[in-house]
VEXVEXBA-239572 format. One line per field, with one value per residue (C-alpha): x, y, z. Coordinates in steps of 0.001 Angstrom, whole numbers, plus 524288, in hexadecimal, padded with zeros to 5 digits. Example, Ala and Ser with C-alpha at 12.3 -4.5 7.8 and 13.67 -1.06 7.14 Angstrom:
px <- (8300C	83566)
py <- (7EE6C	7FBDC)
pz <- (81E78	81BE4)
REM end
This chain:
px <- (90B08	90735	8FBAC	906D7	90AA7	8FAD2	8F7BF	8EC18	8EF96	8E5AC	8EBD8	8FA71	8F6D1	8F057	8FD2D	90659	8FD38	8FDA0	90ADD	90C57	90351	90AD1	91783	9147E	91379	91D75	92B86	937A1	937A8	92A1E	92ED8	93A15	93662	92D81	93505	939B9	92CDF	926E9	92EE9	930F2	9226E	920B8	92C3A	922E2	91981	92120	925E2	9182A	90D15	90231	90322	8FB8E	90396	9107C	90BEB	90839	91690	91E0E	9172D	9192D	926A9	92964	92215	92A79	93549	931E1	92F72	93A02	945C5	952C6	94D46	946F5	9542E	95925	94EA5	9509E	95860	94F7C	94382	94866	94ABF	93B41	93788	94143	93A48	92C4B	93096	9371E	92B0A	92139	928E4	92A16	91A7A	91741	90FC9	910DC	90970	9135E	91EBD	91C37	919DF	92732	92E47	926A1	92CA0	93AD7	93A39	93401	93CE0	94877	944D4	946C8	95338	95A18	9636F	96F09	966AD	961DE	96BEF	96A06	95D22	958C6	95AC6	94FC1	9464E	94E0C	94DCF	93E8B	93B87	94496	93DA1	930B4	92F0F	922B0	91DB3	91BFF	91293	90452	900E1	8F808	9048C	90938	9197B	916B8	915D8	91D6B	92922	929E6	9297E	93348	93C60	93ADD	93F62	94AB0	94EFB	94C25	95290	95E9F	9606A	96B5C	96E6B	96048	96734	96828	95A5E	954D3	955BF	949C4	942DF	93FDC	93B2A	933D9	92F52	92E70	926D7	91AB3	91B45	918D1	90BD3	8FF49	8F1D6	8EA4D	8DE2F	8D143	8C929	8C367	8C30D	8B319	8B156	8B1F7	8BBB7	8C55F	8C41A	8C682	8D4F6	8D860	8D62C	8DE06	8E769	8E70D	8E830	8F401	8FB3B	8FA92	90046	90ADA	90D82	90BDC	91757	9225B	92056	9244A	92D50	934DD	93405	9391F	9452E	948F8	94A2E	95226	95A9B	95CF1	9677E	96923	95A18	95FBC	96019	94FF9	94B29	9488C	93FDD	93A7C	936D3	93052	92818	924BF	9224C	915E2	91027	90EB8	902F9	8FE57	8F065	8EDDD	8F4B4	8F9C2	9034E	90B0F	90930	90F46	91909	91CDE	91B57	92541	9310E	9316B	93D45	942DE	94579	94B06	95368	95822	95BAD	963D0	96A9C	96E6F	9733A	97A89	98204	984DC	986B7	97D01	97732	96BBF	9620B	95B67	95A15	954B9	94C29	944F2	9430C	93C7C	9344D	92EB5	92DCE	925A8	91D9B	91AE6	91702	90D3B	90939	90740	8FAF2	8F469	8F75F	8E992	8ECB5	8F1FE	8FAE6	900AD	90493	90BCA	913CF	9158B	919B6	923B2	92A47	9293F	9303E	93ADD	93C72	93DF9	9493D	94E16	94F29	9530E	94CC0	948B6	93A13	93951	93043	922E0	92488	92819	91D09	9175E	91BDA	9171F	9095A	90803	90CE5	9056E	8F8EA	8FB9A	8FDAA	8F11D	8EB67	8F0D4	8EE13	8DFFF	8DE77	8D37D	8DADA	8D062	8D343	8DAB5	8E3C3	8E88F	8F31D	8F7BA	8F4E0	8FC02	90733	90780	90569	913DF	91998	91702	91DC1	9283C	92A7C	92884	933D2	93BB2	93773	939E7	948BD	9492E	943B3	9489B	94CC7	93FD8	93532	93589	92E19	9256A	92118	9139F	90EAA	91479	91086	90462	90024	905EB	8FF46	8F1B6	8F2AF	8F80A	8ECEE	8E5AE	8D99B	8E1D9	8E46E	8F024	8F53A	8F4D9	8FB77	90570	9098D	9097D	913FB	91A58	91D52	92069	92A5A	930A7	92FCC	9364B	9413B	94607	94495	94714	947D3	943D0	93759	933C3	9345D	9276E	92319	9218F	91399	91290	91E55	912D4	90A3C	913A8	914A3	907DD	9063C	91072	90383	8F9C7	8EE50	8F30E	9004F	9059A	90502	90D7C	91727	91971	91783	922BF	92A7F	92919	92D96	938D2	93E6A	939A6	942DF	94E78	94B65	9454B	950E5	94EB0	9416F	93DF5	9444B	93B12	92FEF	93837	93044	923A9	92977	92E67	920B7	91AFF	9225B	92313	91325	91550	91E55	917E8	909FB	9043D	900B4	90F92	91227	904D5	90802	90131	90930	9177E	91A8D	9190D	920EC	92AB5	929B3	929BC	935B8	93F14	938E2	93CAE	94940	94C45	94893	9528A	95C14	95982	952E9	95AA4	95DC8	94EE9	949A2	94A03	9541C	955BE	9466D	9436C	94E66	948E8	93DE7	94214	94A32	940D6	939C9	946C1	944C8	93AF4	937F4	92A8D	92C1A	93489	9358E	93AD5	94232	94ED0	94E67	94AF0	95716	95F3F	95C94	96210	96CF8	96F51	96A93	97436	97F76	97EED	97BC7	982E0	98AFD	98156	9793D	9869B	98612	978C9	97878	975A4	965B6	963B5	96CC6	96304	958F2	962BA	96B0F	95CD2	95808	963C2	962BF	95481	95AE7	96431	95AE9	953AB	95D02	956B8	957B9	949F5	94E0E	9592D	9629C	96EE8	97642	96DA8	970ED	97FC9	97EEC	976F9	98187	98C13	98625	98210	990E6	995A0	98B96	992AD	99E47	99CA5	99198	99910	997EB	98E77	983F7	9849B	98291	977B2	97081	9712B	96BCC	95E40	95DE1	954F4	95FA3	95CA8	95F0F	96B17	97074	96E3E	97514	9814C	982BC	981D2	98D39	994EA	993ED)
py <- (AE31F	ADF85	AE892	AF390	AEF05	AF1F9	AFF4C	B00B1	B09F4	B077D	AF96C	AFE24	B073E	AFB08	AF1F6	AFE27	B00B8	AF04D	AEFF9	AF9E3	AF2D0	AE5AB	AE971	AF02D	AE653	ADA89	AD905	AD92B	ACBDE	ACB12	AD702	AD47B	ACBE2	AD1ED	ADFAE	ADFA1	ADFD8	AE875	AF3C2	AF3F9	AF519	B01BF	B067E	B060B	B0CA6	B18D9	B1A20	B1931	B182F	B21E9	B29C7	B2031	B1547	B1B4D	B1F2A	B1158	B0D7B	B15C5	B111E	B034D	B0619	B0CDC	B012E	AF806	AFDFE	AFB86	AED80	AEAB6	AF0E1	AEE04	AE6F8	AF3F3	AF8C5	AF37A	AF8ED	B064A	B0B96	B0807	B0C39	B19EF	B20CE	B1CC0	B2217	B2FA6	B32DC	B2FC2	B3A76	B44E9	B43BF	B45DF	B5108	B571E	B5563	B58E3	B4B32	B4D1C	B3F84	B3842	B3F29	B3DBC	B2D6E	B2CCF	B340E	B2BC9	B2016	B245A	B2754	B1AAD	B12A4	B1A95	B1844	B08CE	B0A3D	B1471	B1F88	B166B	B1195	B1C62	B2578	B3259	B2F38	B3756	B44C5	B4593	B4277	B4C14	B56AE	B5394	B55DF	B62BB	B695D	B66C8	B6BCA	B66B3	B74DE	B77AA	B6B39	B6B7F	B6481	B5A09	B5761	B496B	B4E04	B5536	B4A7B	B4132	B4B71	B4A8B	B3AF7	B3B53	B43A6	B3AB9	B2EE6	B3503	B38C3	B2A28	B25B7	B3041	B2F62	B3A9C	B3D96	B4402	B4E04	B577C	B5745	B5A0E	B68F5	B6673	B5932	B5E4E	B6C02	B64BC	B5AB5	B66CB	B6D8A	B639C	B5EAE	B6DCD	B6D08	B73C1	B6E58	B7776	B804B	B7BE3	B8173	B8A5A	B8223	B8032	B7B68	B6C55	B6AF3	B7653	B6C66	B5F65	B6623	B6B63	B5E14	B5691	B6165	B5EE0	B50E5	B52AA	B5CDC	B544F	B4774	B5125	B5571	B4782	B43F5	B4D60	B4B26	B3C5C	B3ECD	B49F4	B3E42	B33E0	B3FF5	B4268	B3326	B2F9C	B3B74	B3F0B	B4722	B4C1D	B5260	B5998	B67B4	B668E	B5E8D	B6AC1	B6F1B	B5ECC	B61A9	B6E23	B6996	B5DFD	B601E	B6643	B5BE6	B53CC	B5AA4	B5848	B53DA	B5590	B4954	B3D95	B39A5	B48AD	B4701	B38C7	B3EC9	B4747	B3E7A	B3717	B409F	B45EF	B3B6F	B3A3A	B4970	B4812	B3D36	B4495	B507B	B46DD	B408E	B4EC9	B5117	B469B	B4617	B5389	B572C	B6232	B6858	B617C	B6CBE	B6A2E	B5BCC	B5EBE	B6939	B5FC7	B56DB	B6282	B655E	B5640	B5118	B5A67	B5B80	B4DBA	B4CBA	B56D2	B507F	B437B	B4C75	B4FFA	B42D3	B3C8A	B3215	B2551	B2066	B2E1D	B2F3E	B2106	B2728	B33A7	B2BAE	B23C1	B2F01	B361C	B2AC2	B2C6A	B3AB2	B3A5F	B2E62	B3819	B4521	B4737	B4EAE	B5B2A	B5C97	B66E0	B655B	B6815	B5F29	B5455	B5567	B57D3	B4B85	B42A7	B4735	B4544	B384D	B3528	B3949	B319A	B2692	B27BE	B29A9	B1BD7	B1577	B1A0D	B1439	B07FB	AFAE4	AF671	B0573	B0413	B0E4D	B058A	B0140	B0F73	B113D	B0520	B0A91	B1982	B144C	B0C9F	B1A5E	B222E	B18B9	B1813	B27B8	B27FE	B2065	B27CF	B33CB	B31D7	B2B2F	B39C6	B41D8	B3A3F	B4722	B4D33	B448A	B40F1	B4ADE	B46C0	B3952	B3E41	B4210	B3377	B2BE1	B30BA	B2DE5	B1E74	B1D18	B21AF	B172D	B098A	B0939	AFDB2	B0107	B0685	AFF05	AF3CB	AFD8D	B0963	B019A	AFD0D	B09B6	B0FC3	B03DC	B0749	B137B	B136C	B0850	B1261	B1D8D	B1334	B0F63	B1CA0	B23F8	B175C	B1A9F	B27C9	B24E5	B1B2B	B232B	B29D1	B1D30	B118C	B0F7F	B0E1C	B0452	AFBF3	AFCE2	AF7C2	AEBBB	AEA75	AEAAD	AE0CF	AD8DD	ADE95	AD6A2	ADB72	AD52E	AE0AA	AE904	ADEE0	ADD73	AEE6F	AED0A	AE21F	AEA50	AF6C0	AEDE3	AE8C1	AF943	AFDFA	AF290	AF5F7	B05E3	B078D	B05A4	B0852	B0D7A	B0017	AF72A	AFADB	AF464	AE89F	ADF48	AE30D	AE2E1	AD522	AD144	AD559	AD025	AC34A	AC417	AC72B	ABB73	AB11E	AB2D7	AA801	AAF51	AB6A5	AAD4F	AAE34	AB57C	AC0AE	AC1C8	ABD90	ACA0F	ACF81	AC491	AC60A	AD232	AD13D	AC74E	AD129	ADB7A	AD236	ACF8F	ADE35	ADF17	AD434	ADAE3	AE778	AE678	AD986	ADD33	ADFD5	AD242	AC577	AC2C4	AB4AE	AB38B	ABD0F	ABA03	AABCB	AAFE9	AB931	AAE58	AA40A	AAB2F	AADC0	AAF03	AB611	AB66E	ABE0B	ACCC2	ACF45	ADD52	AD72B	ACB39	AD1F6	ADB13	ACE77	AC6BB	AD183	AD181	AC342	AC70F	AD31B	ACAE1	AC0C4	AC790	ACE01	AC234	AB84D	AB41A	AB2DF	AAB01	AA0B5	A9FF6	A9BA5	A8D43	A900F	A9172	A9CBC	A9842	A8FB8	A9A6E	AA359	A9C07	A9690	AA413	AA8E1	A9B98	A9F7B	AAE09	AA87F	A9E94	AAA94	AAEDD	ABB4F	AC5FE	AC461	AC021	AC8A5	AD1F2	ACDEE	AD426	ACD7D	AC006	AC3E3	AC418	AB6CE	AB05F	AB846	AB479	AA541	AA423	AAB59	A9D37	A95AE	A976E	A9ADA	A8F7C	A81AF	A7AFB	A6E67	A7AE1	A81AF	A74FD	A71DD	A7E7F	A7E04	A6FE4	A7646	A7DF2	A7965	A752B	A8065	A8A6C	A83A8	A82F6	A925B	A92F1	A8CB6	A928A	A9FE8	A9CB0	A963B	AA291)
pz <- (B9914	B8CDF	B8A92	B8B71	B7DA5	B79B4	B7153	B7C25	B83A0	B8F73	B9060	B9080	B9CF4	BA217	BA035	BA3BE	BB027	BB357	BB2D0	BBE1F	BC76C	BC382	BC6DA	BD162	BD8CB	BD26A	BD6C5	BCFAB	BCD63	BC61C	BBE1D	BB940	BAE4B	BA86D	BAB14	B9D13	B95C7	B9FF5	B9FB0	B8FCD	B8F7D	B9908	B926C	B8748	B8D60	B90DE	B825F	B7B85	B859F	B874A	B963E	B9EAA	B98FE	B9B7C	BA91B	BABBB	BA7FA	BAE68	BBB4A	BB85A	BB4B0	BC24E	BC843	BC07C	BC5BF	BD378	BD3B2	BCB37	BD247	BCF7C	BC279	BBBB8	BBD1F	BB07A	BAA4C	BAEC0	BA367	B9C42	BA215	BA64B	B9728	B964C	BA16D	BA00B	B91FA	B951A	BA0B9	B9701	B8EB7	B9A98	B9E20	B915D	B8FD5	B9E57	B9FC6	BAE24	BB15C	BA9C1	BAD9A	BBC4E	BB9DF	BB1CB	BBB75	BC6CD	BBF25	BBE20	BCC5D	BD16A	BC7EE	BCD58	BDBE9	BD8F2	BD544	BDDD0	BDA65	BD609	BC92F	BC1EA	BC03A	BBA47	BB5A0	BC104	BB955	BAF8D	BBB1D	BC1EA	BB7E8	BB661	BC5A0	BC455	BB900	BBD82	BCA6E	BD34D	BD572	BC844	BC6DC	BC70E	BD46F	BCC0E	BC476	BC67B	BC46A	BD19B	BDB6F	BD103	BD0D0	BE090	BDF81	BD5FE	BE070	BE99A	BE379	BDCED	BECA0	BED84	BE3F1	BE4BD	BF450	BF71F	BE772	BE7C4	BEF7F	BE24C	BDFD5	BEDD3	BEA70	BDEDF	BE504	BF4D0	BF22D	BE85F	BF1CC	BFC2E	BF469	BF32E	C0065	C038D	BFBC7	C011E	BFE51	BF68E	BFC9B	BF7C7	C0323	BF8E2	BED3E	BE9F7	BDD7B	BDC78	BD13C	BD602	BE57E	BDD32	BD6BA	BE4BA	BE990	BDFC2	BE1CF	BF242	BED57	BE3ED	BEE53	BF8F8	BF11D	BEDCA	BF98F	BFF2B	BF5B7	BF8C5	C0730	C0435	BFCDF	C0529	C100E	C06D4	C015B	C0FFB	C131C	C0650	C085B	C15D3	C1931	C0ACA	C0C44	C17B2	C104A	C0E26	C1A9D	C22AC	C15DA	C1652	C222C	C235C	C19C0	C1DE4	C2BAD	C2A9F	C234A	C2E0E	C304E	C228D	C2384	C1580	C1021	C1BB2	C0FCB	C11B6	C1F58	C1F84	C1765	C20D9	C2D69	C25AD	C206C	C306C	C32C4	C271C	C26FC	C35C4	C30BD	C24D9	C2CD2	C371D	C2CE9	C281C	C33B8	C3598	C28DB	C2654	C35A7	C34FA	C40EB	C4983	C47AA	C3A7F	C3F23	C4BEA	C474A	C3E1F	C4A0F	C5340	C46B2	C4264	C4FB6	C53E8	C45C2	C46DE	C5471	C51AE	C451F	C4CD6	C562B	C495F	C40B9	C4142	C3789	C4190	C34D0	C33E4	C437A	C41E5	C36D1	C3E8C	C494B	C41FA	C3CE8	C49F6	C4F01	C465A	C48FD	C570A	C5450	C4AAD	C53FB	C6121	C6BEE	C64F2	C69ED	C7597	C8119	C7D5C	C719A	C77D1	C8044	C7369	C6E38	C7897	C79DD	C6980	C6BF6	C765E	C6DF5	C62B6	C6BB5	C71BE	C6503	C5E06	C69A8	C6811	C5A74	C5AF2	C577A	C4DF9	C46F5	C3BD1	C3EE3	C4C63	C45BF	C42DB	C5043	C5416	C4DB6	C519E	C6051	C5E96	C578C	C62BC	C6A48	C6300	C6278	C6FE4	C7540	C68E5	C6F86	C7D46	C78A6	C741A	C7B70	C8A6B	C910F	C8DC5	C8F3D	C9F1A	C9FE9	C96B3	CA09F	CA41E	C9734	C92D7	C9C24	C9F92	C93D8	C9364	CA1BC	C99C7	C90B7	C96DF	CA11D	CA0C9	C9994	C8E30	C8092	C7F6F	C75C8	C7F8F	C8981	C817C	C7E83	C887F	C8F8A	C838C	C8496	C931D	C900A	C87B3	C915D	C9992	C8FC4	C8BAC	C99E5	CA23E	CB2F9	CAF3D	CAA6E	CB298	CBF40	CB979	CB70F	CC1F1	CBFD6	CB39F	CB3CC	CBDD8	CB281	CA9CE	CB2EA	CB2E9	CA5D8	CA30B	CA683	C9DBE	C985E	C88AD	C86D0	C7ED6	C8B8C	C925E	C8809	C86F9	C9538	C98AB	C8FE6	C969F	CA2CC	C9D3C	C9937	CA558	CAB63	CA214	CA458	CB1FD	CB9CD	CC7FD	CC420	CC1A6	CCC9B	CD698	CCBD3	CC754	CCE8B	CCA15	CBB8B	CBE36	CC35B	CB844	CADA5	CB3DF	CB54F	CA63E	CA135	CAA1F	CA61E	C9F67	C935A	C9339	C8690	C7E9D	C71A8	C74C7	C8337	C7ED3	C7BE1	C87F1	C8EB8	C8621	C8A42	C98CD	C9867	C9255	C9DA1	CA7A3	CA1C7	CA301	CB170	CB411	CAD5F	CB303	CBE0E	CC5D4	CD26E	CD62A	CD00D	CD276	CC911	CC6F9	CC6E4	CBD6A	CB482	CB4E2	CB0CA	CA701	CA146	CA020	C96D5	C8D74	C806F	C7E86	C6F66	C6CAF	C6F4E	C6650	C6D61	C793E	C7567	C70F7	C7E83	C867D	C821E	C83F1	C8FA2	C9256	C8CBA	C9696	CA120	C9ECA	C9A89	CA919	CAFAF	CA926	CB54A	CBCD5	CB2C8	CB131	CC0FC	CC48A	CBE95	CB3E4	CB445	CAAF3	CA17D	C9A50	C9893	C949C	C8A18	C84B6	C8292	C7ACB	C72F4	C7045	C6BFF	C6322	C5C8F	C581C	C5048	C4A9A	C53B7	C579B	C66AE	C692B	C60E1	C5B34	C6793	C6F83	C6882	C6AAD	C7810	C77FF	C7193	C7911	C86D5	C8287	C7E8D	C8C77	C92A9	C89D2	C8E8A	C9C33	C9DF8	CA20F	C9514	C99B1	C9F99	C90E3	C8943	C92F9	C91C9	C826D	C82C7	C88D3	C7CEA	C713F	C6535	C5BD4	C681C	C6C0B	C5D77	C5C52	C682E	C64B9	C57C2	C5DA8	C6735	C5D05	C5322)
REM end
């Protein structure tokens, strides 16, 4: 800092330009004392310094700001007269570099502190943003994209009181987000092609810009952007098909929910009718399923998948016939298209990650659209038969068990009357040579058990047979086959549970027992111990009458799922019924049986144990 004290002009950019890429990066703590000297000498800058200088300042200033927090805030008042003059005098001069970084520095500074701290300061930049409207800007001039910046963090910064300045700010934001490229099919000459390209260049970073921040206005104000979200959204609709610029597009991809969410929680608050809401759901849904055939760029699709996603939780079932059939053959497409993504590419784990999207939208989707899709079964599982043959990839299988675990879940006996052979490959594959095909497998067993009803019983024994092939091989407990055990227990679990009269009961609850806790799927451990407590809150009885046997086992496991202690083995509803049903043994067990079944339990299991009771 102290070559800003120099006459040399070239070193006091140098110092001024240091100090932003210093504290950048430093926390409050390594700021604050030294923020004394630091900010008197930028101050300095603003009042005599030469253009570069000042520009310098103000960005360290801003940056200052930012790592500093709560501490800058003491030096607001006196920062802000600085920084209001050096703006009245760019204005007055039309300096329009300078005037765009002072007002980029009142804004950032202002988005550190929130509405409550600044006050009425607000109306100069206000006033500035008013008078000078975007339109009437040259397109190289910096005020243009700094004016729309500026908008969007006073919405950030205001929340609902930027409600009186929405009728200036989104036409203005509107308005460049509606920008067309301009036509230099003609253009010859290599000077007049080098403006037009800066001019491309400058249009699309524009454009780029209001379509963030028209996302980022319709999440921080919701309902209250309700009067313009139809206008939002006819704008930027289209440019999910904007192959000019992926940042627009992105843009875009990303303002699709948080317009549907705005226009629910308008509808919600202020009781208005459905229709605008669900006519902005039969618009995006659609857009961006169509967007999603055309999106060549695998990072794009995963963000058009998350906020598909969200859509379809948003909306109900407003897609007709033909576009859910629609829907499903896109999705099936991109599927096959991740799947088809080499692992050693570096876009697998895009891939990876679209793959688990389409997933995920698909059991959204079929939650919505039940009473439409059974006769959708073919086109769905005709395609999931394709890809878990044998020859196919780990990935392909698992997928396709996946989804048909779903289809299971959400459409339960109905579904599976389509579908007894592929529940036999399921078994099957229970036993797969790749242990993630076993685990999705064992879990498909285990919903098809809970969901199958009297589908199922007449396959219960070849389910059992399986999962007990599964559990009792010798590499069930390697690390890379415990999850599948895992796994298989809490399957097994659920055919007792559901399926007893057609088992051998005792037998396969032995066995299901003996391998209580499980503690490595952390998918399955919470469902597994669940399922101990159902089981034993229906047969508790008959557990007191038969001397005793299971006890053991059964108080030893809970011990194990109170030792945990952080939710990782069972919920906290689940631990409530541990304790509730190890204080029912407690007192129902002859006192000599109790004491002798804690004394098998190691010291820091029994100690959990009793200070759970006695709380």
């Amino acid at each position: 800092m102290s070559h800003i004290d120099t006459f040399v002009l070239s070193f006091q950019v140098q110092a001024a330009m240091a100090t932003y890429h210093f504290v950048e990066y430093c926390t409050s703590n390594m700021l604050e004392p030294h923020l004394d000297e630091i900010i008197s000498k930028l101050l300095r800058c603003l009042q005599k310094g030469k253009q570069l200088l000042k520009l310098w300042a103000l960005s360290a200033l801003a940056a200052i700001a930012k790592s500093s927090q709560d501490r800058f805030l003491e030096y607001y008042r006196t920062v802000m007269p600085y920084l209001k003059v050096v703006m009245t005098k760019a204005e007055g001069e039309s300096n329009s570099k300078l005037l765009s970084a002072t007002v980029s520095c009142i804004t950032a500074i202002w988005t550190v502190f929130g509405k409550d701290k600044f006050g009425d300061d607000t109306q100069q930049v206000v006033q500035l943003l008013v008078s000078t409207p975007i339109s009437n800007l040259e397109i190289h001039d910096p005020m243009r994209i700094e004016g729309l910046r500026a908008w969007g963090r006073l919405c950030k910064c205001l929340g609902h009181r930027f409600q009186p300045y929405m009728e200036v700010a989104i036409p203005c934001l509107l308005q460049s987000a509606r920008l067309t490229l301009p036509d230099d099919a003609n253009v010859e000459e290599s000077d007049e092609r080098n403006r037009m390209i800066q001019i491309k260049t400058e249009t699309l970073e524009e454009k780029a810009t209001a379509c963030v921040l028209l996302r980022d206005c319709v999440a921080e104000l919701k309902e209250g952007i309700d009067l313009w979200i139809d206008e939002v959204a006819e704008t930027l609709v289209p440019l999910l098909n904007f192959y000019e610029h992926a940042e627009v597009r992105i843009a875009a991809v990303l303002a699709m929910p948080e317009i549907l969410k705005s226009s629910k929680a308008a509808i919600e608050k202020r009781l208005l009718q459905k229709s605008p809401f669900e006519k902005l759901c039969s618009d995006i849904i659609p857009a961006l399923v169509e967007a999603l055939v055309k999106e060549e760029v695998i990072k794009i699709s995963a963000v058009m998948l998350d906020s598909l996603e969200d859509c379809l939780e948003l909306s109900g079932p407003v897609l007709n016939i033909d576009q859910i059939k629609r829907f499903l053959s896109v999705i099936m497409d991109v599927l096959d298209t991740s799947i088809s993504i080499p692992k050693v590419d570096e876009a697998s784990e895009q891939g990876e990650k679209v793959s688990k999207k389409v997933c995920a939208c698909l059991k959204i989707f079929m939650k919505t659209y039940k009473g439409s899709l059974l006769q959708f079964f073919d086109q769905l599982l005709s395609r999931m038969e394709h890809m878990w043959v044998k020859d196919k990839t780990v990935k392909e299988r698992k997928i396709a068990l996946k989804i048909f675990t779903d289809v299971v879940e959400e459409f339960r006996e109905e579904a599976l009357k389509f579908c007894e052979s592929e529940l036999l490959l399921l078994f099957r594959a229970c036993n797969d040579d790749e242990p993630e095909v076993q685990e999705v497998a064992a879990h498909g067993i285990g919903v098809a058990a809970a969901f199958g009803g009297s589908i199922f019983k007449p396959l219960v024994g070849e389910a059992v047979s399986a999962l007990n092939a599964n559990i009792s091989d010798s590499m069930a407990l390697h690390r890379d086959y415990i999850k599948a055990h895992d796994a298989a227990v809490t399957a097994l679990g659920q055919i007792y549970l559901f399926h007893k009269d057609r088992i051998n009961a005792s037998e396969v609850f032995s066995t299901w027992l003996s391998h209580l806790p499980i503690k490595n799927n952390l998918l399955e451990v919470k469902i597994a111990h669940d399922l101990l407590c159902s089981i034993v809150e229906i047969s508790e009885d008959e557990l007191l009458r038969q001397d005793f046997a299971y006890l053991p086992k059964i108080i030893a496991a809970f011990a194990e799922i109170l030792w945990a202690d952080d939710e990782t083995l069972a919920t906290e509803e689940t631990v409530n019924r541990v304790i509730k049903q190890l204080t029912d043994f407690k007192s129902r067990l002859p006192s000599n049986i109790w004491s002798s079944i804690l004394s098998t339990l190691e010291p820091s299991r029994q100690n959990v144990l009793l200070l759970s009771l006695s709380s």
